[in-house]
N, C-alpha and C positions, 0 to 999 in steps of 0.2 A: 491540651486542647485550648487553655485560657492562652496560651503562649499565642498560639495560632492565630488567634481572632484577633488579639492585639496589634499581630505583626501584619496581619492580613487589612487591620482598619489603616494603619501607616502606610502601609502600600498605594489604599485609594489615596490616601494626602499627596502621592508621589505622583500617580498615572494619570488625577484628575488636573494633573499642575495642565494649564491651558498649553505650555510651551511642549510638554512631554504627550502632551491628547492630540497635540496637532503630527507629531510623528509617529504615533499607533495607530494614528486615523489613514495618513500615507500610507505607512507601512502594508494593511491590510487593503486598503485598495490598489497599491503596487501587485500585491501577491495573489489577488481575487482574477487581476485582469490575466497576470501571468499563468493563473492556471485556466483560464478557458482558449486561450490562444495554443493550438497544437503545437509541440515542440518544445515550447519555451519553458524551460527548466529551471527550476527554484533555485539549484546549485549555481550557473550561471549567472542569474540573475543579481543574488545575492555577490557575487564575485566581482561583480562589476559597479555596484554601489558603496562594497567596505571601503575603498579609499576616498568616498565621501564624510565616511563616521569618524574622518581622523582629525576633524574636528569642529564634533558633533562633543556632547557631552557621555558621558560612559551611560547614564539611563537614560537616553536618546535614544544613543545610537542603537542600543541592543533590543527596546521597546520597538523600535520599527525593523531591524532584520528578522524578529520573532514573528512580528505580524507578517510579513511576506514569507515567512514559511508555515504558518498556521491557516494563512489566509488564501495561500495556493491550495491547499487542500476542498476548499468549497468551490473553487473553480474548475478545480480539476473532475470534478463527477460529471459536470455538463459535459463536457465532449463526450465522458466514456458514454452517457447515458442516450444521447442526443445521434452521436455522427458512431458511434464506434470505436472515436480515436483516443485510447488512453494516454490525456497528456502530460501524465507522473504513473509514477510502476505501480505506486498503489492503488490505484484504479483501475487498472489494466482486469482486476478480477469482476471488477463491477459491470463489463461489458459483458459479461456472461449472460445477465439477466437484464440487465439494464437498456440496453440494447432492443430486446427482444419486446421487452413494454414498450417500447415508441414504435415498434413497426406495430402493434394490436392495439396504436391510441394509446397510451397509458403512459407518454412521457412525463407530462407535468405529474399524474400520481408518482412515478417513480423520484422524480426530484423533489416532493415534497418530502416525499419520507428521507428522503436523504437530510433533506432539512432538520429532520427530528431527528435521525439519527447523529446529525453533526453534533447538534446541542447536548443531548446526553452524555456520548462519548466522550466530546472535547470538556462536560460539565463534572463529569465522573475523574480524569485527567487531573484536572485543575485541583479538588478537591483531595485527591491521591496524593498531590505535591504539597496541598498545605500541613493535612496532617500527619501522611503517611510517611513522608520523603527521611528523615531522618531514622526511621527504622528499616523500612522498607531497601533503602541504600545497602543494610548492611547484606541481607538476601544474595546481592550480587557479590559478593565476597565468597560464597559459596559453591558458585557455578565457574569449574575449572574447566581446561578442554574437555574431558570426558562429559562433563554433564552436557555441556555447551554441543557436542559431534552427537550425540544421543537425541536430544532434541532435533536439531535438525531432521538426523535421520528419519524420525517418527515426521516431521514433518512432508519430507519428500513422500516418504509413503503413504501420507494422508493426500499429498497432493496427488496422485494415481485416481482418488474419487473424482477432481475437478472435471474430469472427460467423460464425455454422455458416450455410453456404449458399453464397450468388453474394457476393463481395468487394466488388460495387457496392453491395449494402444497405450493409456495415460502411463504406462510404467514406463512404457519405450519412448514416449514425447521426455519424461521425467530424465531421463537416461540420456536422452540427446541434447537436453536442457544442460544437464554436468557435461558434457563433451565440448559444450560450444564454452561455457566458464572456463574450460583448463586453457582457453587460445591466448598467448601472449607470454608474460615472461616469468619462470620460475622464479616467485623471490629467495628459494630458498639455496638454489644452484647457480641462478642468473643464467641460468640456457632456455633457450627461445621452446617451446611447445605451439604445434599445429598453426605455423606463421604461413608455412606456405612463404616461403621469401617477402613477403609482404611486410614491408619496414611498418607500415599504420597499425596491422596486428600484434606489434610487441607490446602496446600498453594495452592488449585484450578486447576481444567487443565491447561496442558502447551501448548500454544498456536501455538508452533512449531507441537507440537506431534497430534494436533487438524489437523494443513493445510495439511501435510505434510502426514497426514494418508486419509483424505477425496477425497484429489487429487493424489496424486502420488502413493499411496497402493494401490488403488483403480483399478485405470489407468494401475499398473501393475498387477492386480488380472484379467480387464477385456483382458488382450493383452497378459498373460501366453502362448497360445497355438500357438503363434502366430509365423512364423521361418521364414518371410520376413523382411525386413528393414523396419523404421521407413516411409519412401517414396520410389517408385520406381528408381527417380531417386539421384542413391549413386553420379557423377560426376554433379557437378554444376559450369559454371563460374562466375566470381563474375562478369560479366554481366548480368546473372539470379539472382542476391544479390542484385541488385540494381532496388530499386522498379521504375513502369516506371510514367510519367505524369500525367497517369490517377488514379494514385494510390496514388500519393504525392497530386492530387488537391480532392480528396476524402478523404484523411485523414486531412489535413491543417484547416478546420472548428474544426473538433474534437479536432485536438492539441490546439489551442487556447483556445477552451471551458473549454480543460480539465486541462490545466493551468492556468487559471482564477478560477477553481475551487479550484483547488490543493493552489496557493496563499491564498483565503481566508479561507480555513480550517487550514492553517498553524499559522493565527492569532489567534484562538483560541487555547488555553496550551488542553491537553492531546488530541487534533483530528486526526495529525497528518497523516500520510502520508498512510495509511492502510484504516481510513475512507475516506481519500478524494479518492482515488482509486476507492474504491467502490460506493461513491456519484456520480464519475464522469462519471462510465459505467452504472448506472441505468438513469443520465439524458441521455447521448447518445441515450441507449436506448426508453427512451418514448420520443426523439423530432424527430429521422428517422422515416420516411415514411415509411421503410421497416421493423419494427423490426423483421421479422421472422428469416432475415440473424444475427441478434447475437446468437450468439450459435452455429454457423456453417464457423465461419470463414470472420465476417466484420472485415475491417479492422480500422473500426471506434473503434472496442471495443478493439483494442491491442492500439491505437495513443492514444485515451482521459486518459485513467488512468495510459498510462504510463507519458503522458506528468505533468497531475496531481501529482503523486505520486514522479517527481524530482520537481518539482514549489514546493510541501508543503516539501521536506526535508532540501530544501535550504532555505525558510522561517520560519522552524521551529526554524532557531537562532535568529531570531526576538525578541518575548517575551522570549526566553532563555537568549539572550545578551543584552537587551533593559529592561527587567524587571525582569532578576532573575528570571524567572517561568519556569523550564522545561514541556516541552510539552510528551515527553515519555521517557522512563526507558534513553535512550543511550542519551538524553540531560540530565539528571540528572547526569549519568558519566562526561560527560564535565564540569559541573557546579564544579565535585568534582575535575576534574583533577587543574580547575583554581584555584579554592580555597586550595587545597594543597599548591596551590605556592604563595598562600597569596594575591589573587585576586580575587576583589570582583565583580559581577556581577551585573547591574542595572543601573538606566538611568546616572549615572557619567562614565560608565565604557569608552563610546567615546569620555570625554574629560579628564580621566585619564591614558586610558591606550589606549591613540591611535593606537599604535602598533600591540595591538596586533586587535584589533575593525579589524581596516583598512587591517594591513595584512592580516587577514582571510578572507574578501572581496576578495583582489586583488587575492588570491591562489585560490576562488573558480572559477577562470575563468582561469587559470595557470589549475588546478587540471580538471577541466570538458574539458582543450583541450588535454593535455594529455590522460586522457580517449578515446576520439576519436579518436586517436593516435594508442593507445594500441587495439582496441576494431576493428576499420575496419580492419587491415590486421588478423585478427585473425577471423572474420565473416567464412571464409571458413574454418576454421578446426572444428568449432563447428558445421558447417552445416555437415561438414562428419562424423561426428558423428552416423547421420541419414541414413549412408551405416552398421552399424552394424547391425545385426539381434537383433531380443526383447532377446532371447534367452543369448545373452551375455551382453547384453546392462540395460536392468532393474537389473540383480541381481547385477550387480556392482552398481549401483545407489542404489538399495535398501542396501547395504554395508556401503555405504557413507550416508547414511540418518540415519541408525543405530548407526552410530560414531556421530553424529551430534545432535540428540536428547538425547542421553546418557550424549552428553557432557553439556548440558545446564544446567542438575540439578546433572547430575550422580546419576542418577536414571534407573535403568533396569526397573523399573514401568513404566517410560516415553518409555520406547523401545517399553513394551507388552500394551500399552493405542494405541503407534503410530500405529500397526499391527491391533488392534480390530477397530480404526475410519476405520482402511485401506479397513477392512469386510465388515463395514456399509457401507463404502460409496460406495462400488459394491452393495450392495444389494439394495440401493437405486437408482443405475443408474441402475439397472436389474427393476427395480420398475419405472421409470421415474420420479424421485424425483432429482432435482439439489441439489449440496452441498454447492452450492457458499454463498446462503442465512442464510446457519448453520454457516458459518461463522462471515458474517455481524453481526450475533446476537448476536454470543462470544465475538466481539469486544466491539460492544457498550455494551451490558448490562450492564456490572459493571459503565461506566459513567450514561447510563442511572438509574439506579435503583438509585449512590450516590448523584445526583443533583436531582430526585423527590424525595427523602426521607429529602435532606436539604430544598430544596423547601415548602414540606407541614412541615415540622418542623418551618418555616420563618412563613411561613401561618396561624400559631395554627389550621391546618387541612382543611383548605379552599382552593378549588383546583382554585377558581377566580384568583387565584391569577399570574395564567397563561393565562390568558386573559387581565389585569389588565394591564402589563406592554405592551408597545408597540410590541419591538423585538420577545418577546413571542408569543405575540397576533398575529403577522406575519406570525412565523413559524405553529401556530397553524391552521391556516388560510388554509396556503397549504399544511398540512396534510387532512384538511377534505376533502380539493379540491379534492386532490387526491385520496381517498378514493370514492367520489362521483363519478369520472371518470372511476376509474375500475368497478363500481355498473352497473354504466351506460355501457360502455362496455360491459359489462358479460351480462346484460340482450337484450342488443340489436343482441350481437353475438348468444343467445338462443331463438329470438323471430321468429317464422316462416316467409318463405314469404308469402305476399295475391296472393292468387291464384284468377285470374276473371275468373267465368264462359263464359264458350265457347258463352252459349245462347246472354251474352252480346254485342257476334258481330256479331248475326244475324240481 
């Protein structure tokens, strides 16, 4: 722990150098704007700036592509929160509830607590990396395909709760979610699956053009006619911004939970911060007494996954900087931007390249207050937002989402894919079908499908072999639970009541 502090005080001597503060200060203003701008995607972003950092200095460069991906995360809750339109995947669950507080007035409460929930999470994160990171690393050494396909699995089936209704819509959203994942190209055969002759579908739907058409196409298909404001009331003070006591000691469980969550999915390499989101609003939901209020505006389901979703981004450089493994697409850019400059990643890299280890440490706590900074006086202009009419207000947004999916692959296929999810996903809210569950199931399937096919390949075809191991045997454990529970459920919520004959009380 004395290690820690020491390396953690060297750190600020690095991120507070004026030359290294002026590219963390970028950096998180790059990634704040990118994430309230619909479409425009951190991956992107970041892709178009690395051959800036080539010469940039090695804790430059990497100080400011961290901040543009730490710093998209606080941007990206205003759309979900505000318009509907999740403009990163892991948001996409926070319109569940999020959403639902700005049409009953309660947008500026809902982005405040996201505000506290940032801090926590992202502060819990940070803290995880200082002291935990070298033990904690090793955890991931533990988790083989089996453990790896097991979780998931409990995950999809947790995700079945995210749908207000009957559990069998969310299983069958869940099920159509893995159907739409297997579109594009077997890496394991290299033969095309569900292309439909369609040469754009061999590298798979785009996952932007998937959220971004199920919720926000959608949201603007069902609100078209609509020539009122977003809420009644356009004038808010940021007295009305500030959620009150009974709102902060109601969400403060969830924050916690859902940063304990978001932490330990970020120790596993490809889970990252999209599944813990959605892990952390499906347990929400089945540990409240109330679950009927998600989907209508708790504000437990805006605190737990946003607090999750900054704990697993800030942990996600854990195993990216402790073991070389990136956990999704934008830690693999980082891995390249180091290694461009001749730095190698992995358990020597915090007693070779202290510098830059520790500076990144000390800037994500420089970079998350700045955020707060930038982000509270600014809460009131994005709540006024919510005085424009639908009428001017989505076709602009649908403008900005059009540039933003275009831009990912430069694909006009991605524009007319993001319009068509845009269809279904009105026709299914005219049908009472949630879409959050379609999603949960494009993310995982391609993890789930390539860890049970390496699994039963380890196995020569014996599926014991997910019982066999402990961690597995766990996860499996509390899938059937769960399974059992919703059975039970279902059949108890269908069994009549006993009615006693009258004569009985004569």
């Amino acid at each position: 722990m004395d290690a820690g502090l020491v390396g953690l005080m060297h750190g600020f001597s690095i991120a507070l150098d004026p030359h290294n503060l002026m590219w963390c200060f970028l950096g998180v203003l790059i990634g704040n704007m990118v994430g309230v701008l619909p479409g425009m995607g951190v991956l992107s972003t970041i892709s178009i700036l690395l051959p800036l950092t080539f010469a940039m200095k090695p804790v430059a460069a990497l100080l400011m592509l961290s901040g543009i991906y730490y710093g998209a995360q606080y941007g990206g809750a205003i759309c979900s929160i505000l318009l509907n339109l999740p403009c990163h995947p892991p948001h996409a669950v926070t319109c569940l509830d999020g959403f639902p507080m700005t049409r009953q007035g309660r947008g500026g409460v809902a982005l405040g607590i996201t505000m506290l929930a940032a801090i926590i999470g992202a502060a819990f994160g940070i803290i995880q990396m200082i002291f935990m990171a070298p033990y904690i690393a090793n955890i991931a050494f533990k988790f083989g395909p089996q453990e790896i396909c097991a979780l998931m699995l409990l995950g999809l089936l947790a995700g079945s709760t995210l749908a207000k209704g009957s559990p069998i819509k969310g299983v069958a959203m869940t099920l159509f979610g893995i159907l739409l994942s297997l579109v594009g190209t077997d890496v394991n055969t290299g033969s095309e699956r569900f292309t439909f002759g369609f040469l754009e579908l061999s590298d798979g739907m785009e996952l932007v053009a998937v959220s971004l058409g199920l919720f926000g196409i959608a949201e603007f298909l069902k609100s078209v006619n609509s020539l009122s404001p977003t809420v009644k009331a356009a004038k808010l003070s940021y007295r009305d911004l500030r959620p009150s006591g009974r709102d902060v000691r109601q969400a403060l469980p969830a924050i916690f939970r859902g940063t304990f969550i978001g932490s330990l999915c970020s120790l596993i390499p490809g889970t990252g911060p999209t599944i813990a989101s959605f892990i952390a609003y499906a347990t929400e939901k089945k540990l409240s007494k109330t679950p009927e209020r998600f989907g209508h505006g708790a504000i437990e389901g805006v605190a737990s996954p946003e607090a999750s979703t900054h704990s697993a981004v800030q942990g996600d450089f854990i195993p990216t900087m402790s073991l070389g493994i990136p956990g999704d697409a934008v830690m693999a850019l980082l891995l390249g931007a180091l290694m461009i400059h001749g730095i190698q990643p992995g358990p020597r890299l915090i007693v070779e390249q202290p510098d830059i280890f520790w500076g990144l440490i000390a800037s994500f706590w420089i970079g998350n207050i700045m955020l707060v900074f930038l982000n509270v006086p600014m809460i009131s202009v994005w709540v006024k937002l919510l005085s424009v009419p639908y009428r001017f207000l989505y076709p602009t947004a649908l403008f900005f989402v059009c540039i933003g999916v275009f831009a990912a692959r430069n694909e006009m296929f991605d524009v007319a894919a993001t319009l068509a999810f845009g269809a279904f996903g009105y026709l299914l809210l005219q049908l009472g079908f949630e879409p959050a569950p379609i999603l949960l199931g494009f993310v995982l399937g391609p993890r789930l499908e390539e860890n049970f096919r390496r699994s039963v390949l380890l196995s020569r075809g014996s599926l014991e072999t997910f019982i066999d191991r402990p961690i597995s045997a766990f996860f499996v454990g509390l899938s059937v639970l769960l399974v059992v529970a919703q059975v039970y459920a279902a059949l108890r919520k269908a069994k009549p009541p006993v009615r006693v004959p009258e004569a009985a009380f004569d």
